[in-house]
ROMAR-893966 format. One record per residue (C-alpha): residue in one letter; x negated, y, z negated. Coordinates in pm, whole numbers, plus 50000, padded with zeros to 5 digits. Example, Ala and Ser with C-alpha at 12.3 -4.5 7.8 and 13.67 -1.06 7.14 Angstrom:
residues 2
A487704955049220/S486334989449286/
END
This chain:
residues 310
X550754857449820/X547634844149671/X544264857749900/X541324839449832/X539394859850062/X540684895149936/X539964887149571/X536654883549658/X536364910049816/X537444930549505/X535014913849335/X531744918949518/X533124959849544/X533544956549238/X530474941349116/X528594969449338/X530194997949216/X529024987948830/X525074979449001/X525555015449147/X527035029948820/X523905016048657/X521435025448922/X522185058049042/X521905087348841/X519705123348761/X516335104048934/X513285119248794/X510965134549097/X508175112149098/X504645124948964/X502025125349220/X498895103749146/X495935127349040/X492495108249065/X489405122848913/X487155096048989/X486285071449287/X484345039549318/X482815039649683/X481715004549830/X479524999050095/X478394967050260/X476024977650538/X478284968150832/X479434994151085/X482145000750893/X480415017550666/X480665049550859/X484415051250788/X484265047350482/X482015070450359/X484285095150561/X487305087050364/X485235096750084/X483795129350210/X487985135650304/X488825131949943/X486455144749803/X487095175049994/X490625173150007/X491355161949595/X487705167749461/X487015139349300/X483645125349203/X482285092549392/X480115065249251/X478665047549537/X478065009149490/X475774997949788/X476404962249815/X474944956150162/X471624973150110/X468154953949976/X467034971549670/X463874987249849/X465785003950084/X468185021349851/X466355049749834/X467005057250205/X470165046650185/X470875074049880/X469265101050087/X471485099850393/X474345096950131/X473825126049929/X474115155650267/X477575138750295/X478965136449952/X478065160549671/X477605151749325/X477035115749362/X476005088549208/X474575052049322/X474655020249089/X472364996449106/X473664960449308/X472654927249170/X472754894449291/X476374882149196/X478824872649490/X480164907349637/X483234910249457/X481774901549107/X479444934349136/X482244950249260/X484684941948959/X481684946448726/X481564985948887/X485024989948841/X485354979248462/X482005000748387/X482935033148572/X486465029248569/X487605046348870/X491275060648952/X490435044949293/X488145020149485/X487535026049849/X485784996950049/X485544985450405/X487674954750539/X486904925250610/X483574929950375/X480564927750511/X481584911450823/X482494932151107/X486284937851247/X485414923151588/X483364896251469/X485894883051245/X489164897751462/X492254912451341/X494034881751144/X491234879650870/X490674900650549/X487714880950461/X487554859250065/X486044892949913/X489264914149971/X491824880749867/X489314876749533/X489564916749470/X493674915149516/X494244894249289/X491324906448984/X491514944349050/X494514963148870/X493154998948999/X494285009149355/X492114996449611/X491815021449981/X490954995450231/X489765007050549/X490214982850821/X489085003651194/X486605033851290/X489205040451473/X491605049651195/X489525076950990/X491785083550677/X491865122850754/X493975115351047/X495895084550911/X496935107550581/X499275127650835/X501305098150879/X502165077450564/X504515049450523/X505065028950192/X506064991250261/X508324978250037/X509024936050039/X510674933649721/X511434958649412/X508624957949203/X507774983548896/X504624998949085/X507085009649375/X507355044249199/X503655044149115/X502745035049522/X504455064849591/X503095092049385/X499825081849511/X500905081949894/X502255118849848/X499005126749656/X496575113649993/X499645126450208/X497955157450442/X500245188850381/X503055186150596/X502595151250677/X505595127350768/X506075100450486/X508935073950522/X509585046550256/X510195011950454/X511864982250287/X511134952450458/X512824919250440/X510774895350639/X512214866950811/X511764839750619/X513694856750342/X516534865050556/X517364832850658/X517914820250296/X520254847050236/X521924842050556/X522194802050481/X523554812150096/X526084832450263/X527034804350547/X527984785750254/X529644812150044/X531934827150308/X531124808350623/X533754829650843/X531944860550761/X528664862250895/X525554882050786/X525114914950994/X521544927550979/X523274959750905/X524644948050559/X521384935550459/X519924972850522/X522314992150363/X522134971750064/X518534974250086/X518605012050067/X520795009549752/X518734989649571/X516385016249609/X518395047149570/X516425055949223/X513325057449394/X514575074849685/X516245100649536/X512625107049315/X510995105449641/X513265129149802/X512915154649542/X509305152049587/X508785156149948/X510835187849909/X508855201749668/X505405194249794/X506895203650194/X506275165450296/X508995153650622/X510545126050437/X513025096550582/X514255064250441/X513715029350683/X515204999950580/X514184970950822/X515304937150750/X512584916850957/X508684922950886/X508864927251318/X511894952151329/X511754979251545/X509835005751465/X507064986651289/X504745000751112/X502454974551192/X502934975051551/X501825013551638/X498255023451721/X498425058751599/X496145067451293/X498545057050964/X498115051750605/X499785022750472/X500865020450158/X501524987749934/X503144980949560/X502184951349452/X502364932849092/X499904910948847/X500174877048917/X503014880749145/X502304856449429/X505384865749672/X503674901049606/X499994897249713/X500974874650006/X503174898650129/X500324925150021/X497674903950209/X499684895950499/X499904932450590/X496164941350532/X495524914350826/X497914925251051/X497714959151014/X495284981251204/X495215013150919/X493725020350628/X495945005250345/X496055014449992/X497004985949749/X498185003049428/X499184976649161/X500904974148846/X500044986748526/X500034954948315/
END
């Protein structure tokens, strides 16, 4: 007897076991980031204070060498400003800071010193309260979408990166090439020991369209959020597996989260505990950066946007 429903069936397992045939396989242990050099940005707000301590953490923790770029500061008083610098963070330098718009002198740092990081306060030059926690402010939007090295935006003095770098989650909205990237460089800030989870998010919106696509494919079966997560985590089992191998070889507590609302319990968003977000994104991938900027608003912890090569 002819079974509609059981044919297709066959056909989706079958389908799957040919995506996992092609997916899954020796996974290479990803390669932790290893920056040498750091573009610090300051723009004279209170927030300046944790930022300069994320520096001072890495440069402790990683030694790398810091450039400062002092936006927020007149050019008579950079002097001062230099000297209370230079007690804090060894072997520095400052650049001089024009009059272009913020992130202009900014991107014009970056593409002289080029830096395996930038570090800069968020929103800029305005402070968190002022501004409250839904904004990122136009200088962090304009620096998503020109800046192709990974940006370490520190949002709250309550968050200082030493502590957040115990607890480290990457976000994942949608496979992207710089997943495997994002998470060499959240291993490399990791603290030894520190718990890392990868957490593939499928917001809401998102979920719905698949949910109406499958109404209409095989409207007697309905979408369990359970499905949607398990085939979340094998569309990621390369990088999990590489991730996996990792954390065992560096000592880091690693666990997998798939979550398939942006608002699923446990969200990273939602805790107050010091964290370190951590973001793939892609060039000129719009989906991408408004996911990316989405989660800089609403998230309380330093975040580290690490793009795409090309």
């Amino acid at each position: 007897m002819f079974e509609p429903e059981s044919d297709l069936d066959r056909d989706v397992e079958a389908s799957m076991r040919m995506f996992k045939k092609a997916q899954v396989g020796p996974a290479a242990e990803i390669a932790l980031a290893e920056p040498k050099r750091v573009l610090l940005v300051l723009d004279g707000s209170g927030q300046d204070e944790s930022v300069v301590a994320a520096a001072v953490h890495l440069q402790k923790q990683l030694g790398v060498e810091v450039t400062v770029l002092d936006v927020g500061v007149q050019a008579e008083d950079a002097g001062d400003r230099a000297a209370v610098l230079k007690p804090l963070l060894s072997d520095t330098q400052s650049l001089p800071c024009g009059e272009e718009p913020a992130y202009d002198e900014i991107m014009q740092a970056v593409e002289s010193q080029t830096p395996d990081l930038v570090i800069l306060p968020c929103p800029f030059a305005r402070e968190f309260e002022s501004v409250g926690s839904d904004s990122a402010g136009t200088v962090i939007d304009v620096l998503l979408s020109r800046c192709l090295v990974p940006m370490l935006v520190i949002r709250r003095n309550d968050q200082p990166l030493e502590e957040a770098s115990k607890d480290v989650a990457i976000v994942v909205g949608s496979e992207c090439e710089s997943e495997a990237k994002a998470a060499g460089w959240a291993m490399c800030l990791a603290a030894p020991g520190a718990e890392l989870t990868l957490s593939l998010v499928i917001d809401r919106e998102q979920y719905e369209n698949i949910r109406a696509l499958m109404d209409v494919i095989t409207p007697d079966k309905p979408l369990e959020l359970s499905q949607l997560n398990d085939a979340m985590a094998e569309s990621h089992a390369r990088l999990h597996a590489g991730i996996t191998k990792a954390a065992t070889t560096h000592k880091l507590r690693y666990r997998l989260q798939p979550m398939a609302y942006e608002d699923a319990p446990p969200s990273v968003l939602s805790t107050a505990r010091p964290m370190l977000v951590v973001l793939p994104t892609e060039a000129d991938d719009r989906y991408c950066h408004g996911f990316v900027q989405d989660r800089i608003r609403r998230s309380p912890h330093p975040v580290l946007v690490v793009p795409h090569d090309g």
